[in-house]
N, C-alpha and C positions, 0 to 999 in steps of 0.2 A: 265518102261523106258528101250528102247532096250540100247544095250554095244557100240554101237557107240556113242548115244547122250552123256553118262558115259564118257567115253574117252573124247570127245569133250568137255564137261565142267569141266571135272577134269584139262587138258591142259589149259583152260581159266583160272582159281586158282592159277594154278601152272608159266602160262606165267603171268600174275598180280605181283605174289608174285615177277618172277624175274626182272621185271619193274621197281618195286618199290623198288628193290634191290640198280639195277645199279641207281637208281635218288638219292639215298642217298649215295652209294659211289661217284659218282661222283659228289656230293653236298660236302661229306668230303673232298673231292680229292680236289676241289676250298678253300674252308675255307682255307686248309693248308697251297695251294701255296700264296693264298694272302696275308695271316698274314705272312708267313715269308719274303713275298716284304716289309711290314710295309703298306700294304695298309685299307682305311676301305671300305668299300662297296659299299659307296658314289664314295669313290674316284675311285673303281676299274669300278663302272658304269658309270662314266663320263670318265675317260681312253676307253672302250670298246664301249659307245653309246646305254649304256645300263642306266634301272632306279638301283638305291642303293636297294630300295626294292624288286626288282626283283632279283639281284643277291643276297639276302639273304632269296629268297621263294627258287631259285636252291640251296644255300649252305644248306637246311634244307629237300630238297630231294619234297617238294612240289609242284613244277611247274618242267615240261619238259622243255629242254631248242632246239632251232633248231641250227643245224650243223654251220650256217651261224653266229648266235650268238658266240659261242662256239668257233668261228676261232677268233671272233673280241676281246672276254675275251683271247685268247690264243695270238695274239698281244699286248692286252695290259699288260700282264704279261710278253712278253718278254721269251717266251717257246714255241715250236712246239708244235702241236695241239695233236700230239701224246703220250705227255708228260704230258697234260690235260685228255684226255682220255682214258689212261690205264688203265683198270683195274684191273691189275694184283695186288698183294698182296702189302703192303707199303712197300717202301723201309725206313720208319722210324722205327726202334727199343725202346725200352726204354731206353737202355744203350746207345744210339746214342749221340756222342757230337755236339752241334748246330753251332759250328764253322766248323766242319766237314760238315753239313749239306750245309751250307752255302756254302763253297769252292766247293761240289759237285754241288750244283744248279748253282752258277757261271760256270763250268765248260763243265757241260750239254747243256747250250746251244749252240746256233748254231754259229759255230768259223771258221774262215779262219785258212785253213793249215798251216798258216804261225804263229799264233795266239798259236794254239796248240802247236807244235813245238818249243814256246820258253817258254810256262807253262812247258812242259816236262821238259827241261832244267833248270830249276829254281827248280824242284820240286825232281829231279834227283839229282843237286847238294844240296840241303837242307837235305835229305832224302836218298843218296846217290842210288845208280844201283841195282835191283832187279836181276839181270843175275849173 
């Protein structure tokens, strides 16, 4: 076997494994946000237009999901697509509180200036000035 073909099929292994990487985080990444809407799979498939079993072959990292899908789950959660799709590391801990959790998901998503601006304020006086 010449060292190109090597190369070429080690990279096939290797792009596979991280395939099957990102389909299972971002199958955890859905589980997460759904359970803590209180949704079940049924419900978050008929929210999205999607089947219940299908969005539990994605939350188990088994089926690809397309972009187009992906935006219609990401409306019906109520979260930018961005917020679906990160893969970057959890922002969940162990020692994390779920009322914390909670107040951050409400806060994360997408707000009018004017919206923000009176959380601050509330959360300012509660919590008093970080300055």
């Amino acid at each position: 076997m010449r060292q190109t073909e090597l190369i070429h099929q080690e990279g096939d292994v290797m792009s596979e494994r991280a395939v099957k990487h990102v389909r299972r985080t971002l199958g955890d990444r859905l589980r997460n946000l759904r359970k803590e809407r209180g949704l079940s799979q049924q419900r978050l498939g008929q929210r999205s237009g999607l089947s219940g079993k299908f969005i539990g072959e994605v939350e188990r990292g088994e089926k690809s999901v397309s972009v187009d899908s992906l935006y219609h789950v990401s409306v019906a959660l109520d979260i930018p697509l961005r917020d679906l799709t990160d893969m970057g590391p959890a922002r969940r801990s162990k020692g994390t509180n779920p009322e914390v959790e909670k107040l951050l998901s409400l806060l994360s998503g997408p707000r009018k200036p004017e919206q923000v601006r009176r959380a601050y304020e509330v959360l300012r006086a509660m919590f008093g000035s970080s300055r």
